[in-house]
C-alpha positions in Angstrom: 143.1 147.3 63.7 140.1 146.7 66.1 141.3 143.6 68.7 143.8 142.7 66.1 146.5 141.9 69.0 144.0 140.2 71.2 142.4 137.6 68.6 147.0 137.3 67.0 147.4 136.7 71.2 144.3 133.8 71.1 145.5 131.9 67.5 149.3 131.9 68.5 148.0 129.8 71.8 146.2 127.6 69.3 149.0 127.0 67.3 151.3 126.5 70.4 148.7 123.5 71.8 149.7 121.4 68.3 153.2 122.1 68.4 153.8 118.7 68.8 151.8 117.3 66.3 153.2 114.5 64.2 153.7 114.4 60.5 150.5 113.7 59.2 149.6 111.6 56.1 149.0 111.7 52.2 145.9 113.8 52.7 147.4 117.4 54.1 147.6 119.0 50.8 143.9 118.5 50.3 143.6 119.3 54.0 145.7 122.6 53.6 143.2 123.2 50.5 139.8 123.0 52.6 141.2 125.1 54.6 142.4 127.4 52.3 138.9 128.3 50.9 137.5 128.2 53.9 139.9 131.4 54.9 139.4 132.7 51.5 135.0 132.5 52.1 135.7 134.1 55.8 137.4 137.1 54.9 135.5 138.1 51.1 132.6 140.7 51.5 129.9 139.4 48.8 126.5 140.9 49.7 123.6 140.1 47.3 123.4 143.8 47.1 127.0 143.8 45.9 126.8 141.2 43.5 123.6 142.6 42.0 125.5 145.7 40.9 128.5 143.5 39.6 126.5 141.8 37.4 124.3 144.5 36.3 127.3 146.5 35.6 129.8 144.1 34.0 130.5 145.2 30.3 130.2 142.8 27.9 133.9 142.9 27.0 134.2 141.8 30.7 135.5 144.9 32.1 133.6 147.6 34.8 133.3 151.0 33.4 134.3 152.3 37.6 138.0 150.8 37.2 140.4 152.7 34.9 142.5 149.8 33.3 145.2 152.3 32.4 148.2 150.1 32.6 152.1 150.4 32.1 154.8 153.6 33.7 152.4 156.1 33.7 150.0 154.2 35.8 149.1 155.0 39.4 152.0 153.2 41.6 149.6 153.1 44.5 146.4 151.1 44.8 146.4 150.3 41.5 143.4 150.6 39.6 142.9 147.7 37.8 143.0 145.2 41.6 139.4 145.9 41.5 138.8 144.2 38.6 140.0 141.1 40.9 138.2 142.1 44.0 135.0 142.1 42.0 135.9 138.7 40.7 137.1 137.1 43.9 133.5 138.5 45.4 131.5 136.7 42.7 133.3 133.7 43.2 132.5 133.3 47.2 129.1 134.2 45.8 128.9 131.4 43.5 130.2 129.0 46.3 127.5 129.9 48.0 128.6 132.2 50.4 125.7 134.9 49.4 121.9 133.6 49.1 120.5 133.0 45.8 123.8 132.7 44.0 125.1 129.1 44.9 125.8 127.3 41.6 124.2 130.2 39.6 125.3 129.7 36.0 125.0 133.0 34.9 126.8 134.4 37.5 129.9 131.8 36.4 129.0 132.8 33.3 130.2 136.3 34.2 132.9 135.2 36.1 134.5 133.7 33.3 133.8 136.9 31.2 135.8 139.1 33.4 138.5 136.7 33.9 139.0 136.0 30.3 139.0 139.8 29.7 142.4 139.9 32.0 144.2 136.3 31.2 143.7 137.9 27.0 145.1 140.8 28.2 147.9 139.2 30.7 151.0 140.8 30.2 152.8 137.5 29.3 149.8 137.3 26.8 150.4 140.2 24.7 153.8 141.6 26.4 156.2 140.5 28.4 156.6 138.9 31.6 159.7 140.7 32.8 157.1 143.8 33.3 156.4 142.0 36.7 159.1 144.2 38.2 161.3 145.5 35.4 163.4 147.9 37.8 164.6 144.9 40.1 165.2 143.0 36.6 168.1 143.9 34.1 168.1 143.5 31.5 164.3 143.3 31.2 162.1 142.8 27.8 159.9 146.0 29.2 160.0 149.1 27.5 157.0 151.8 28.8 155.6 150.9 25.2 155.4 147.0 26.6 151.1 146.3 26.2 149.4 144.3 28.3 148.3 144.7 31.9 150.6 145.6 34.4 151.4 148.4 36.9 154.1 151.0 37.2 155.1 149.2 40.7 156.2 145.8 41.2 154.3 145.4 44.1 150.9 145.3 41.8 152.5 142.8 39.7 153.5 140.6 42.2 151.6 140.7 45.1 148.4 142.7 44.9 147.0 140.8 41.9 148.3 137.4 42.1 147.0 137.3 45.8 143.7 137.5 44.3 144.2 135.3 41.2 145.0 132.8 44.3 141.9 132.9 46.1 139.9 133.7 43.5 141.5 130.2 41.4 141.4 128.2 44.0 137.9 129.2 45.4 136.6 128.1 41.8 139.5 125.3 41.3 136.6 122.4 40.3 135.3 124.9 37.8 137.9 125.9 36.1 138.7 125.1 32.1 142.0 124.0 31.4 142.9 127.7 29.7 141.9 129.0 32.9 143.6 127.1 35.3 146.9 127.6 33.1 146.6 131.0 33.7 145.7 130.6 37.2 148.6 128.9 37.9 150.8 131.4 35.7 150.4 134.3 37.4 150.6 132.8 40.7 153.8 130.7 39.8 155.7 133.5 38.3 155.1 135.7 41.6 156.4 133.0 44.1 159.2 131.9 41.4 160.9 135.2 42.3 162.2 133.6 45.3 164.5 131.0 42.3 166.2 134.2 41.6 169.9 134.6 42.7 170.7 137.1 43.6 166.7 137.5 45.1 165.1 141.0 44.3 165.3 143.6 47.3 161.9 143.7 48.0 162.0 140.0 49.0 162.3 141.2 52.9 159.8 141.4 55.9 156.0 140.9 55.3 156.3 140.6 51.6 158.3 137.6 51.9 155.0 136.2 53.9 152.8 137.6 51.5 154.4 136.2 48.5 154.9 132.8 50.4 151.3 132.5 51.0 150.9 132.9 46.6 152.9 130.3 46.5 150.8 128.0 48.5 148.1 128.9 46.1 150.4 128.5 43.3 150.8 124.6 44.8 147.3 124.0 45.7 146.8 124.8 41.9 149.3 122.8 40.4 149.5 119.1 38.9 146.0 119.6 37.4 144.8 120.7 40.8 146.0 117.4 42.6 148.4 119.9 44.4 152.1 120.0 44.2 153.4 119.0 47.5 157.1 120.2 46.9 156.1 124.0 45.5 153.5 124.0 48.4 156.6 122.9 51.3 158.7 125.5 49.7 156.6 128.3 50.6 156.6 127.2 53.4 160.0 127.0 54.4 160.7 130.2 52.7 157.4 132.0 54.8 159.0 129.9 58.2 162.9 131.2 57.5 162.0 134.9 57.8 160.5 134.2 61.0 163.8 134.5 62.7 165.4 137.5 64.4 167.2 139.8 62.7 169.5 141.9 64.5 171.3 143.9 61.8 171.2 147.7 61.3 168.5 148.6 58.3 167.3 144.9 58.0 163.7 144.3 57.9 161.9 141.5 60.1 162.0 140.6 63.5 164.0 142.7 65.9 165.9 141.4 69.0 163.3 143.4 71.2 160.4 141.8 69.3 159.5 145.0 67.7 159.1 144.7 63.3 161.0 146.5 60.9 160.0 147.8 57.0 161.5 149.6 54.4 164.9 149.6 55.8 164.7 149.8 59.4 161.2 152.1 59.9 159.7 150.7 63.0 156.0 149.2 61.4 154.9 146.6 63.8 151.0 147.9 63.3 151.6 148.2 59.4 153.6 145.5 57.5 154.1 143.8 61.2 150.2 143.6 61.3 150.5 141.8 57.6 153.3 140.0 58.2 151.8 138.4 61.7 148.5 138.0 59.4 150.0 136.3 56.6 152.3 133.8 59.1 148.8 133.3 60.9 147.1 132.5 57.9 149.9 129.9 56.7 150.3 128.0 60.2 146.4 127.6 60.5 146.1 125.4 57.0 149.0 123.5 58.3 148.2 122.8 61.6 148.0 119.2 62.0 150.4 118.7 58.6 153.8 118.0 57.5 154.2 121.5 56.4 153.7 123.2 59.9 156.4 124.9 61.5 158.6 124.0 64.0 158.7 125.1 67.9 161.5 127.7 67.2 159.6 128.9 64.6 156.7 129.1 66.7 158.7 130.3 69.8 160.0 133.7 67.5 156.7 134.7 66.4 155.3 134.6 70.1 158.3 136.9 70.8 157.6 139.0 68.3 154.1 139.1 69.3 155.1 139.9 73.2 157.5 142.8 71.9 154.3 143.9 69.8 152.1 144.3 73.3 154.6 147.0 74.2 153.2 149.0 71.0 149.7 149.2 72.0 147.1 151.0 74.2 143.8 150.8 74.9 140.8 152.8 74.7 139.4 152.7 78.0 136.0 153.8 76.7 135.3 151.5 74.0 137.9 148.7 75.1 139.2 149.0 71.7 143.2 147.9 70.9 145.2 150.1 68.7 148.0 150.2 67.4 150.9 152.8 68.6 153.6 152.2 65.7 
């Protein structure tokens, strides 16, 4: 967390300075979009070095003999396995757009992208399964038995976050390229994780920073959408479910915001450094595309996350050495 709180200190003065922006006009889906990718190209590691070995190593059944696919209840429920097989996607994909030298526009290197990504969307778990393995123990009844093929992890948090956030970027970073088979299942997998939010009563997990985290798939959900035009409505309700949770909440046990700005996780456990530090990431990440735009939040909004970000100063000490900010809780 190296000057995390400094550079969250410098953006939430950027987005206070257009607080008062006016709705802009037709064009702020396409604006959110540029800006999107642009994010998306910032924060992907693609060296050629890297891409080298993912090429020279990609089987040609589109998998990576280093990632164990093993999918279903007796995966691993941690850092599951089979995310890799989206990071190395994701990384060609930047590559491709240029972002690593010799790559831009390569057609064997889309080529290979499209390999790997048809090796998952065949092997989708609403392909060959069932969707309701997404998170079968917040979902009864469920289609799901441990038997269920397809690929999907033992926790819901795989399902749902971990890989649709990179289906996201990687979609939407390659959304001119894509064939009409692939963009359906772009838009699938993203779709389905923000459309637990339709739910009633929601899932339990919907709290805290995976409400933000999810939101944010549902921006890339939108930005996918309507044969890539955008979807202006699934796109503003992201956002006004990613805005909503950035409100105090004072109850006992109840992730979010806290009256003294501190953040709270998995039923009250003080996190600000951990899920606080993703949640102000993912809000950060959200309110920068929409600066500007119809979809950017409001000063109360704006005025609850600086709070939270003053009550977050109070968890945080300096190295005097190396000037270095970390993170106390």
């Amino acid at each position: 967390m190296v000057g995390i709180l400094t550079s969250v200190i410098q953006v939430a003065v950027l987005l206070g300075a257009v607080s008062h922006v006016t709705v802009a006009g037709a064009n702020d889906i396409e604006t959110i979009y540029d800006r999107r990718v642009a994010a998306i190209n910032g924060s992907v590691s693609a060296s050629k070095t890297k891409i080298d070995g993912l090429l020279e190593t990609l089987q040609p059944n589109g998998t990576w003999p280093t990632i164990s696919y093993v999918s279903g209840c007796d995966s691993q429920r941690s850092s599951w396995p089979p995310i890799d097989h989206w990071n190395n996607v994701l990384a060609m994909a930047v590559a491709y757009k240029g972002k690593t030298e010799g790559y831009l526009g390569d057609q064997s290197l889309l080529a290979a992208i499209r390999l790997a990504m048809g090796f998952w969307f065949s092997n989708e778990m609403s392909t060959i399964g069932d969707g309701t393995c997404m998170d079968r123990e917040y979902l009864e009844p469920n289609n799901c038995p441990c038997s269920t093929p397809g690929l999907w992890g033992a926790n819901w948090a795989s399902n749902v976050m971990h890989v649709p956030k990179r289906v996201g970027q990687t979609c939407n970073t390659l959304r001119s390229e894509l064939s009409e088979s692939e963009l359906g299942n772009c838009t699938l997998i993203t779709s389905r994780a923000f459309s637990t939010f339709y739910r009633d009563p929601y899932p339990t997990y919907l709290t805290g920073a995976n409400v933000l985290d999810i939101s944010v798939i549902g921006v890339d959900a939108g930005l996918l959408e309507n044969n890539k035009t955008g979807n202006a409505s699934r796109i503003a309700d992201a956002y006004r479910v990613a805005q909503n949770e950035v409100s105090i909440h004072p109850g006992v046990r109840v992730d979010g915001i806290k009256p003294d700005g501190s953040f709270q996780h998995h039923s009250g456990v003080l996190f600000n450094g951990n899920y606080g530090k993703d949640f102000a990431n993912s809000f950060l990440a959200l309110e920068l595309m929409a600066r500007g735009t119809q979809f950017q939040a409001n000063g109360t909004v704006q005025d609850v996350f600086g709070y939270h970000l003053d009550g977050s100063r109070w968890m945080t000490f300096t190295n005097t050495l190396t000037r270095v900010v970390h993170w106390d809780f």
